[in-house]
TORLOPA-658770 format. One record per atom (N, C-alpha, C): x, y, z; atom name. Coordinates in pm, 1 decimal, always signed. Layout:
// TORLOPA-658770
ATOM        x        y        z marlo
ATOM        X        Y        Z    CA
...
// end
This chain:
// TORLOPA-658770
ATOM        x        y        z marlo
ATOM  +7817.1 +21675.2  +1157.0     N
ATOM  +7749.0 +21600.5  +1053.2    CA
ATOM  +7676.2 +21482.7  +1115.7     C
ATOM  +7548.5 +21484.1  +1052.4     N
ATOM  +7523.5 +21349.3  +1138.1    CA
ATOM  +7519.7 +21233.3   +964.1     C
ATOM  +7458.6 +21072.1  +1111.3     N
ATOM  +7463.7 +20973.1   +986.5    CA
ATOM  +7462.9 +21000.6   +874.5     C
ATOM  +7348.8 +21027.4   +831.3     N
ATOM  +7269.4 +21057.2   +706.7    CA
ATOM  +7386.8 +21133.4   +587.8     C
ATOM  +7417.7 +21248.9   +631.6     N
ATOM  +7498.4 +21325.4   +613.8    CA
ATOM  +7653.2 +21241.2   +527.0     C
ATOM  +7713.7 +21185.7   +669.5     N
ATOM  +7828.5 +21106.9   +647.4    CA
ATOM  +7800.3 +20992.3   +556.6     C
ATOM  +7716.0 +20899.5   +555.2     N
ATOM  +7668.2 +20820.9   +451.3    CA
ATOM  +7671.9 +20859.2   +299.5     C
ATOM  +7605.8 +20964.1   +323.1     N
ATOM  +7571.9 +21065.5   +181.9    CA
ATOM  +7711.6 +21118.1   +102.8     C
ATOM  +7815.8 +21125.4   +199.2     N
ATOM  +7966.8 +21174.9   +127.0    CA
ATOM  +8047.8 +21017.3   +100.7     C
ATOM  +7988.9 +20921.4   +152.9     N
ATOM  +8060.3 +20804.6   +107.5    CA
ATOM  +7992.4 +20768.6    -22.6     C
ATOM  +7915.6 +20791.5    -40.1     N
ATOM  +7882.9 +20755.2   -154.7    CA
ATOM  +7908.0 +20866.7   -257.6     C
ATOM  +7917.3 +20966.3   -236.2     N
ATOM  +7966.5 +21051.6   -299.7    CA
ATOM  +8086.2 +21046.0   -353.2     C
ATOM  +8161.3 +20987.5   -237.3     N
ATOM  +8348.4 +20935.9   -264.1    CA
ATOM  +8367.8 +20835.6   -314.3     C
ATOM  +8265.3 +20722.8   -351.6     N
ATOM  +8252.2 +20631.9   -403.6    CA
ATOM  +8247.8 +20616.1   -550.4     C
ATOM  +8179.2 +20701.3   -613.2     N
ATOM  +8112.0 +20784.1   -717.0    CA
ATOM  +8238.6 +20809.2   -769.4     C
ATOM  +8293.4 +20916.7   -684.0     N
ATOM  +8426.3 +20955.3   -767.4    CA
ATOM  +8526.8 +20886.9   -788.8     C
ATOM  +8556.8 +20784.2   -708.9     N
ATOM  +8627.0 +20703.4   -701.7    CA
ATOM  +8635.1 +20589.1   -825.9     C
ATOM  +8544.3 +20532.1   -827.2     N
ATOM  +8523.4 +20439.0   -955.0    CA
ATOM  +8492.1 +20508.7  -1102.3     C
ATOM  +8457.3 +20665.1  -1066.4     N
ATOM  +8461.3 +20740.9  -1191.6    CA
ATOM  +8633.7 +20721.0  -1280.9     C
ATOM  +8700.7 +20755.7  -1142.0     N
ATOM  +8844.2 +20750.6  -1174.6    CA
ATOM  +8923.5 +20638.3  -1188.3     C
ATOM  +8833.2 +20564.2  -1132.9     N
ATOM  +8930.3 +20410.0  -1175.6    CA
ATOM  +8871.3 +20408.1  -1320.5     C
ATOM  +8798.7 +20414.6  -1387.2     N
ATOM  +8700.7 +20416.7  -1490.4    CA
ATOM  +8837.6 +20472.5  -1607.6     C
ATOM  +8804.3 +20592.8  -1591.5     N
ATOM  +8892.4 +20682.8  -1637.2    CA
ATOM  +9050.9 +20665.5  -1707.4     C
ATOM  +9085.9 +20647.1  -1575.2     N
ATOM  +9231.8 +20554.2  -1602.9    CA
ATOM  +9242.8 +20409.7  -1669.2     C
ATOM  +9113.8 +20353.6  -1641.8     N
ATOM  +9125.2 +20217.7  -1745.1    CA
ATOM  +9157.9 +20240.3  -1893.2     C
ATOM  +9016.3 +20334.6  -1937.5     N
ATOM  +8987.9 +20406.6  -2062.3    CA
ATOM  +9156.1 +20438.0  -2107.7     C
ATOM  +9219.5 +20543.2  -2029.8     N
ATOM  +9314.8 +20597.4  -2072.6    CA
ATOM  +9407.8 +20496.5  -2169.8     C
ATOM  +9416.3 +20394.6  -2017.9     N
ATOM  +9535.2 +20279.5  -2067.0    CA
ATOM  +9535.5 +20175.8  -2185.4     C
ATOM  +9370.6 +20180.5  -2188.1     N
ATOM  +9322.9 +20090.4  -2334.3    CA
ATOM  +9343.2 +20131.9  -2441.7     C
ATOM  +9337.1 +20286.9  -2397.9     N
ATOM  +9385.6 +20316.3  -2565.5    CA
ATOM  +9539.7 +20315.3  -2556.5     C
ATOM  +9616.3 +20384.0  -2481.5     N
ATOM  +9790.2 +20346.9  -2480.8    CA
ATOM  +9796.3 +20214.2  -2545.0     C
ATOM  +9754.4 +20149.0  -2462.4     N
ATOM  +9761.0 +19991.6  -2497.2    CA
ATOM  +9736.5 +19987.0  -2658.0     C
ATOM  +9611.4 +20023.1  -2735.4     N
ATOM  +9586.2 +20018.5  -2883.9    CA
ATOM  +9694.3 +20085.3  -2929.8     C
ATOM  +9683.4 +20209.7  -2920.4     N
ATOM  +9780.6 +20251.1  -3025.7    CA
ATOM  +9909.4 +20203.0  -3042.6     C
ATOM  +9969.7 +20182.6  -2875.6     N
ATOM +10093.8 +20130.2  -2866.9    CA
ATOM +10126.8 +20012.7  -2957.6     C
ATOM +10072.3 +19937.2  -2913.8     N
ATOM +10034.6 +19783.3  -3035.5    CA
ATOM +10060.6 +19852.8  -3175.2     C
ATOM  +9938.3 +19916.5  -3203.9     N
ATOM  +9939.6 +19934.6  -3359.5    CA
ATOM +10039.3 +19999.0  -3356.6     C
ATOM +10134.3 +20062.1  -3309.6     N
ATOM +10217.0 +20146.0  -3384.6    CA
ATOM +10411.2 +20046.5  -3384.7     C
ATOM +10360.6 +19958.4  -3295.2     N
ATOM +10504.3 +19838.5  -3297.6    CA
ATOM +10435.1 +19731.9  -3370.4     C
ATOM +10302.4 +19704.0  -3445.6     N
ATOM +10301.7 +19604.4  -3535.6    CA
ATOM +10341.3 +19694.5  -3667.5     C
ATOM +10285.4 +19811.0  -3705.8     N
ATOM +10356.6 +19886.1  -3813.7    CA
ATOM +10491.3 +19863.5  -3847.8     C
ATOM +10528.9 +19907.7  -3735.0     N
ATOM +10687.6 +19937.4  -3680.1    CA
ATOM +10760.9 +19782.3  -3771.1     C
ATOM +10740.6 +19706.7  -3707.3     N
ATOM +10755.9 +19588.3  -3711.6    CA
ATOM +10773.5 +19526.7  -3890.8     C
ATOM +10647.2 +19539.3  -3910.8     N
ATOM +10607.8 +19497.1  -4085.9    CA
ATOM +10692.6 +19590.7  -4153.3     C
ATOM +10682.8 +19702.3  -4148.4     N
ATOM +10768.6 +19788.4  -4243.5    CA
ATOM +10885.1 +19809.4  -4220.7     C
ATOM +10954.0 +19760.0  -4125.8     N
ATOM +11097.3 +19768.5  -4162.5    CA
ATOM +11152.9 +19703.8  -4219.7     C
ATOM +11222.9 +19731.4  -4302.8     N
ATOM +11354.0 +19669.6  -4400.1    CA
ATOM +11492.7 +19666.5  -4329.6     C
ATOM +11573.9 +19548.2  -4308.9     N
ATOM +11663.7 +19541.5  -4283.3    CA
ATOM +11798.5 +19595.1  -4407.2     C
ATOM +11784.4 +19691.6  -4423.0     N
ATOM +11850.2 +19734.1  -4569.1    CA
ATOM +11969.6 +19811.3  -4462.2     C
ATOM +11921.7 +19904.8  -4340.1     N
ATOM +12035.9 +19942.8  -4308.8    CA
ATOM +12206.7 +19876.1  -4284.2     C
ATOM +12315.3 +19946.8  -4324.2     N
ATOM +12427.3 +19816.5  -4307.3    CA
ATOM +12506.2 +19862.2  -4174.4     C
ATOM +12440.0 +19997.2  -4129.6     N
ATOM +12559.9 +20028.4  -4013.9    CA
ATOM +12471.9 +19965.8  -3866.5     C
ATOM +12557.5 +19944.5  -3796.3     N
ATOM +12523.5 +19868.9  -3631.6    CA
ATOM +12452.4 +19939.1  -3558.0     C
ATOM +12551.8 +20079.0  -3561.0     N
ATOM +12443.2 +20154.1  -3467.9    CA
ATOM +12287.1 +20194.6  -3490.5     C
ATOM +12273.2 +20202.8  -3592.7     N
ATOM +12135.3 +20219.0  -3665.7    CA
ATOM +12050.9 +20134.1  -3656.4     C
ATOM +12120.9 +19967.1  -3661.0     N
ATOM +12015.1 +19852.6  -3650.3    CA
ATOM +11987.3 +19840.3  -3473.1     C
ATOM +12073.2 +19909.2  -3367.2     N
ATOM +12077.5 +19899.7  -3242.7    CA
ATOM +11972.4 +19965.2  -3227.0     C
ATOM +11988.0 +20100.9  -3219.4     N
ATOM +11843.5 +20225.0  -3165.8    CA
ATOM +11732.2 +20175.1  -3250.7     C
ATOM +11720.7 +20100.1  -3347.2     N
ATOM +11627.5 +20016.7  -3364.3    CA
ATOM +11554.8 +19932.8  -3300.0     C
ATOM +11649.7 +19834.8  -3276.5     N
ATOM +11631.9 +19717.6  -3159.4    CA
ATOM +11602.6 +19761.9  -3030.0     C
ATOM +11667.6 +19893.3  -3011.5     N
ATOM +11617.4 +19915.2  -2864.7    CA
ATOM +11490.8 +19962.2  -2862.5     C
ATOM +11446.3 +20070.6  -2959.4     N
ATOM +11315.0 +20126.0  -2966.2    CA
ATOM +11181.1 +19992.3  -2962.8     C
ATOM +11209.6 +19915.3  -2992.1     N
ATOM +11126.5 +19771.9  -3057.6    CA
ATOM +11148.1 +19712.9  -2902.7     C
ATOM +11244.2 +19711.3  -2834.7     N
ATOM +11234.3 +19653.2  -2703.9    CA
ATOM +11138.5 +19712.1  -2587.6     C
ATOM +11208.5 +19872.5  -2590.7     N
ATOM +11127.7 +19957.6  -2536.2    CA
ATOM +11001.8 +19943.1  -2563.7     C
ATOM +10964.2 +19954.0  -2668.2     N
ATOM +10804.8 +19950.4  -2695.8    CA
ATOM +10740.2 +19828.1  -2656.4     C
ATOM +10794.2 +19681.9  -2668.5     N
ATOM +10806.2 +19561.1  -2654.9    CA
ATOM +10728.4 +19557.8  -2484.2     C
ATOM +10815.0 +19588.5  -2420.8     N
ATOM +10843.9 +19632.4  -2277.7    CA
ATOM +10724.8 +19721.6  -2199.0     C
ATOM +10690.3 +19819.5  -2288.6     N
ATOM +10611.8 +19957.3  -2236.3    CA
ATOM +10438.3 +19881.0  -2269.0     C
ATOM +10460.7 +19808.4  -2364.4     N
ATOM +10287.6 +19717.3  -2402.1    CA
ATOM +10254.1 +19635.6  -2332.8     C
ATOM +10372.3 +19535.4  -2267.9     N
ATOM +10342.4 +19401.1  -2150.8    CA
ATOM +10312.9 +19476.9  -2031.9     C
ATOM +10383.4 +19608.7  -2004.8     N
ATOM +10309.4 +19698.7  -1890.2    CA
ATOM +10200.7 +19716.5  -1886.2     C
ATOM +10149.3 +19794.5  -1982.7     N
ATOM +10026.5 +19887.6  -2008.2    CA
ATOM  +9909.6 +19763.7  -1980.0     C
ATOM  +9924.3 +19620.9  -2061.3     N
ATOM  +9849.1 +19553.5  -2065.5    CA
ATOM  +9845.8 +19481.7  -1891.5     C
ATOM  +9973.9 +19459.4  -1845.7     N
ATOM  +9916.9 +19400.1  -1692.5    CA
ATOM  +9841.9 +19529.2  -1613.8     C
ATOM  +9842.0 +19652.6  -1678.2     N
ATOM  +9816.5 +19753.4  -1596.3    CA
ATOM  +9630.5 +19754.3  -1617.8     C
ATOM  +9618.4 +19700.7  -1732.7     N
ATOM  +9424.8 +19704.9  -1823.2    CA
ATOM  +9413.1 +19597.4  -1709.7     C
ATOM  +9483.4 +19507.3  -1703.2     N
ATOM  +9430.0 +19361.5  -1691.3    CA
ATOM  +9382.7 +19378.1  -1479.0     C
ATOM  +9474.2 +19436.0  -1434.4     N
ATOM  +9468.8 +19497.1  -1299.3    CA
ATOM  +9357.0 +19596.8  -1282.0     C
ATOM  +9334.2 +19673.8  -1373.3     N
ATOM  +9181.2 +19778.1  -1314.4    CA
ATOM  +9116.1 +19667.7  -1352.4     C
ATOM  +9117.1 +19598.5  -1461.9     N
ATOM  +8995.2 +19535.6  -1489.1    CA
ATOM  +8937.2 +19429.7  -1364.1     C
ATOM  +9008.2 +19409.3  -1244.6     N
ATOM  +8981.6 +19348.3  -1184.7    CA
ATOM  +9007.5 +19393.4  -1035.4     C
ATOM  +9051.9 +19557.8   -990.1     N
ATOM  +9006.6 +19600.3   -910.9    CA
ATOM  +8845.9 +19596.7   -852.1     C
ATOM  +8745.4 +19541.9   -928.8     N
ATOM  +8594.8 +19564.4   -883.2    CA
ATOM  +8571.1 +19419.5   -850.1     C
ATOM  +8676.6 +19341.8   -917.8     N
ATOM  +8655.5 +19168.1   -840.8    CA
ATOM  +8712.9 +19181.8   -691.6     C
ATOM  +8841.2 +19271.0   -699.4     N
ATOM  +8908.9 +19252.3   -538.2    CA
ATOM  +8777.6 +19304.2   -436.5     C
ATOM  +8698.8 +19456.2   -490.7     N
ATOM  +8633.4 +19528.4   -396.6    CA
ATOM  +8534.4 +19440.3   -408.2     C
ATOM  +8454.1 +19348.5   -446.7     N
ATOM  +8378.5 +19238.4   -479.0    CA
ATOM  +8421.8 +19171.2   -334.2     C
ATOM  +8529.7 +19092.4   -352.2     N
ATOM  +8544.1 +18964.6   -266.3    CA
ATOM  +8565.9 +19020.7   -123.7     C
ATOM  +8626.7 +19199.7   -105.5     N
ATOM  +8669.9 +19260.2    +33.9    CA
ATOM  +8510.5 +19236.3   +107.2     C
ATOM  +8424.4 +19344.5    -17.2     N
ATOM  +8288.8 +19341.1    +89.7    CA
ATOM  +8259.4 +19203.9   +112.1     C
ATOM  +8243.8 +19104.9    +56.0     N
ATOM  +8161.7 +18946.7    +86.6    CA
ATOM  +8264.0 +18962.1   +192.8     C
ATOM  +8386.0 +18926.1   +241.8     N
ATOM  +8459.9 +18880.6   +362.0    CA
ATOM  +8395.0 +19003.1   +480.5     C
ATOM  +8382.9 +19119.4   +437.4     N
ATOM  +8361.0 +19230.4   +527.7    CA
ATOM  +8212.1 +19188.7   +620.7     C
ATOM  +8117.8 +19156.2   +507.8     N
ATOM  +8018.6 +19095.8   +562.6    CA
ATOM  +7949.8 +18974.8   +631.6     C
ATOM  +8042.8 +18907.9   +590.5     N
ATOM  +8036.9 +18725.9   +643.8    CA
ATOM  +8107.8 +18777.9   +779.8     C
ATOM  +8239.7 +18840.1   +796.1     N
ATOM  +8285.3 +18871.8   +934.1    CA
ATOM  +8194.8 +18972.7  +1023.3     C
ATOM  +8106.3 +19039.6   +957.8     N
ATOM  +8036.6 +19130.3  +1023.1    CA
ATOM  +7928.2 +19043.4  +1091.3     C
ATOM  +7845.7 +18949.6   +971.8     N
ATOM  +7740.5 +18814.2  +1057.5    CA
ATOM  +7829.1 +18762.9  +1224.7     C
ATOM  +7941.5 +18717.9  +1152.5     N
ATOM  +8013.5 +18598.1  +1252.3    CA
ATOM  +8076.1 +18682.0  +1350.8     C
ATOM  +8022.2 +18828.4  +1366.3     N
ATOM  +8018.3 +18851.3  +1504.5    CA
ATOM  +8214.3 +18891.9  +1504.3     C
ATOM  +8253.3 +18886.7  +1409.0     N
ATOM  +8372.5 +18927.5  +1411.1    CA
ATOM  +8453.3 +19102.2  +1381.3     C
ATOM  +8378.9 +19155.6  +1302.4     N
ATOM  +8362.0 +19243.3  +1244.3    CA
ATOM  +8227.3 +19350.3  +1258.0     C
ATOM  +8247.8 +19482.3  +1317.2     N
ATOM  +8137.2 +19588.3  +1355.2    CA
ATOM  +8091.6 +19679.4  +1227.9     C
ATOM  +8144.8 +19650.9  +1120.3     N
ATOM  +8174.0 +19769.0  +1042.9    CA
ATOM  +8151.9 +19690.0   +856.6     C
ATOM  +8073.5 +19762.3   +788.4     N
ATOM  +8102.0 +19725.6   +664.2    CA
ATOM  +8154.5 +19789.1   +588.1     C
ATOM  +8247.2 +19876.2   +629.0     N
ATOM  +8355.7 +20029.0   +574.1    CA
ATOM  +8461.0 +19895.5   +474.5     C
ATOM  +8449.0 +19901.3   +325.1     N
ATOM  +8565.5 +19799.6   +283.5    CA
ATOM  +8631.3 +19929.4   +164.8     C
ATOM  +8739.7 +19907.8   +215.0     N
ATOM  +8894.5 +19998.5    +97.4    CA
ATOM  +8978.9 +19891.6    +66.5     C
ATOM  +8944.6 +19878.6    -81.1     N
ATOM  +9064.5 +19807.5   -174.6    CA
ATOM  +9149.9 +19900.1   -240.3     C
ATOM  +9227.4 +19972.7   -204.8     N
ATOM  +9326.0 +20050.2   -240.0    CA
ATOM  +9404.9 +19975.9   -389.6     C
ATOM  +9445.9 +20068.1   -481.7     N
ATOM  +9501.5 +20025.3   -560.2    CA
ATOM  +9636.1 +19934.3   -540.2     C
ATOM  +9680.8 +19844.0   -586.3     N
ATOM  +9805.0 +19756.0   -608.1    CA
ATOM  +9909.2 +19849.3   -636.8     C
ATOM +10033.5 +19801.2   -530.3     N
ATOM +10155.5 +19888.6   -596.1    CA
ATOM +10214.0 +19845.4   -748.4     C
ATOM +10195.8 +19710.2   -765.1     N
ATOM +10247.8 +19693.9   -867.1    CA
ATOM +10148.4 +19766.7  -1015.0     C
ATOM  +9999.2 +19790.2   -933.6     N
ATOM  +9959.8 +19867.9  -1068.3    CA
ATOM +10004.7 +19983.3  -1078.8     C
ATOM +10054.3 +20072.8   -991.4     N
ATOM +10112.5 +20208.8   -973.1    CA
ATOM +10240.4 +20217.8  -1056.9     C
ATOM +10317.8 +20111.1  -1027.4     N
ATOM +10494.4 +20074.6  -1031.9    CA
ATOM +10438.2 +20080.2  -1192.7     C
ATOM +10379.0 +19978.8  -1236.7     N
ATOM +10331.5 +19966.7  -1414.9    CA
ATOM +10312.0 +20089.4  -1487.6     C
ATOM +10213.3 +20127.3  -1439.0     N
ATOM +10123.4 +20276.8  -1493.5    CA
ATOM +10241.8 +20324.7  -1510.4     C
ATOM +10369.3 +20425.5  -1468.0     N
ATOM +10475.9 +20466.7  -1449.9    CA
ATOM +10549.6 +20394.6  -1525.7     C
ATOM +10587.1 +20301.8  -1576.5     N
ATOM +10672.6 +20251.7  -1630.7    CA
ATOM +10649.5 +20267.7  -1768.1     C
ATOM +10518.6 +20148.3  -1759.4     N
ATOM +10468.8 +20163.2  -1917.9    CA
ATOM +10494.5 +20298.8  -1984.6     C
ATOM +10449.9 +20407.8  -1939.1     N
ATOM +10414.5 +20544.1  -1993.4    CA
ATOM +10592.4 +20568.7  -2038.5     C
ATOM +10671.1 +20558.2  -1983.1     N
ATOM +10768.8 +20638.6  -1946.2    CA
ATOM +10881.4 +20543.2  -2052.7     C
ATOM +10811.3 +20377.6  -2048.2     N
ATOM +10888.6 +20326.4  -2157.4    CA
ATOM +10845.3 +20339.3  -2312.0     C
ATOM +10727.8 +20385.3  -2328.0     N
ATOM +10646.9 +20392.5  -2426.9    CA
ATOM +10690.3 +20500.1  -2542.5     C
ATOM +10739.0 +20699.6  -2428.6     N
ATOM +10780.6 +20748.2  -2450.0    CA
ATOM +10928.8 +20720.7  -2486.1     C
ATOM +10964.6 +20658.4  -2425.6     N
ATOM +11141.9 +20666.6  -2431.3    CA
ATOM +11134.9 +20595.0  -2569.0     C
ATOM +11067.6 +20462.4  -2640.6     N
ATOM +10984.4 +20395.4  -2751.9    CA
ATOM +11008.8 +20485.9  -2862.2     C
ATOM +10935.3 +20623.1  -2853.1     N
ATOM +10887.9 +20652.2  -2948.5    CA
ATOM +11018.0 +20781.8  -2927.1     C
ATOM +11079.9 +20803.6  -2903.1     N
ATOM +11229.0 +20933.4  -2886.1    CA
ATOM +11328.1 +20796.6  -2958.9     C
ATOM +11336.2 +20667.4  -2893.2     N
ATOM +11456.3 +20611.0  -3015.8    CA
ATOM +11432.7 +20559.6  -3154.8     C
ATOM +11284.0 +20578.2  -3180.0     N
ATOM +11224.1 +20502.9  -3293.3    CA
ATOM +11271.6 +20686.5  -3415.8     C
ATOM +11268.4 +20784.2  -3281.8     N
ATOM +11240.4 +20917.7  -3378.1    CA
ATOM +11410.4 +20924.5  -3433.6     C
ATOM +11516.1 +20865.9  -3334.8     N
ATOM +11626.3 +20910.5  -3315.7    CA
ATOM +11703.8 +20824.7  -3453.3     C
ATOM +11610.4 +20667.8  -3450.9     N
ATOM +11665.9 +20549.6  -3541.3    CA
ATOM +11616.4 +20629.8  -3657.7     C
ATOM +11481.5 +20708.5  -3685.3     N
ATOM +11455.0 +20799.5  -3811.8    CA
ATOM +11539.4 +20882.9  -3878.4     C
ATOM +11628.2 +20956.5  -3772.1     N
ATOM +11668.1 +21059.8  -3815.8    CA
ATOM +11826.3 +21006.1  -3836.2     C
ATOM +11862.5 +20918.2  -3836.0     N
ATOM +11988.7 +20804.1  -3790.5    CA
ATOM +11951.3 +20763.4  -3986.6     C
ATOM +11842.3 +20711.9  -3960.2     N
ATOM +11818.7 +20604.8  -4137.2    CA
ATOM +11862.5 +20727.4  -4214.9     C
ATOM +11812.9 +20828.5  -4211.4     N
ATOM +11729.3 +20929.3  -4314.0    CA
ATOM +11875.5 +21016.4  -4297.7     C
ATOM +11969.4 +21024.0  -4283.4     N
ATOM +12109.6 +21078.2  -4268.5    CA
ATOM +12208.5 +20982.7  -4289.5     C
ATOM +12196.2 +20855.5  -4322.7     N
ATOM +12279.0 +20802.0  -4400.3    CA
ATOM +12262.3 +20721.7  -4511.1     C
// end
């Protein structure tokens, strides 16, 4: 392959790349909405009428869980949303070191954050677990 060539697939990988950061933002914004709307629902319409413990518990936990799975989702929006500031500030350093004779190369990879990875995974997984004790506290109300 020559230059031209190799140039031509970085930008190509580039392309796809921010397609998919794109992508996954989208995804999480809506998690993020619905999630919200469905623990402010959650929230307003319950009646504390139940009298047994365990019932008001898988309650409380579902409301935590969900609680829990939204402060994720949202540091997770708030992190893509500012993956293009990190790849922003990599190239300016990439290039000021490239002037100052320090640096041969303007190749810059801002790889995603573990902690946005660790989030993405969590959120999802607490969101679900959310909505299995909210189903479980349903079927808990609606049987006694």
């Amino acid at each position: 392959m020559n230059n031209q060539e190799i140039e031509n697939q970085k930008l190509i990988q580039a392309g796809l790349g921010r397609e998919a950061i794109q992508k996954r933002d989208t995804f999480f914004r809506h998690v993020l909405l619905v999630s919200s709307s469905i623990f402010g629902i959650l929230v307003s319409l319950h009646t504390s009428s139940s009298s047994c413990l365990h019932i008001r518990l898988v309650f409380l936990l579902s409301v935590v869980l969900l609680a829990l799975g939204i402060l994720l989702a949202g540091i997770v929006v708030y992190d893509h949303a500012m993956i293009f500031e990190r790849a922003r500030r990599d190239h300016y350093n990439a290039v000021e070191a490239a002037i100052n004779g320090r640096g041969d190369t303007l190749d810059v990879f801002s790889p995603t954050k573990k902690r946005t990875l660790v989030c993405e995974k969590l959120s999802l997984s607490l969101l679900v677990l959310g909505i299995i004790t909210l189903t479980v506290y349903t079927i808990l109300e609606t049987l006694s």
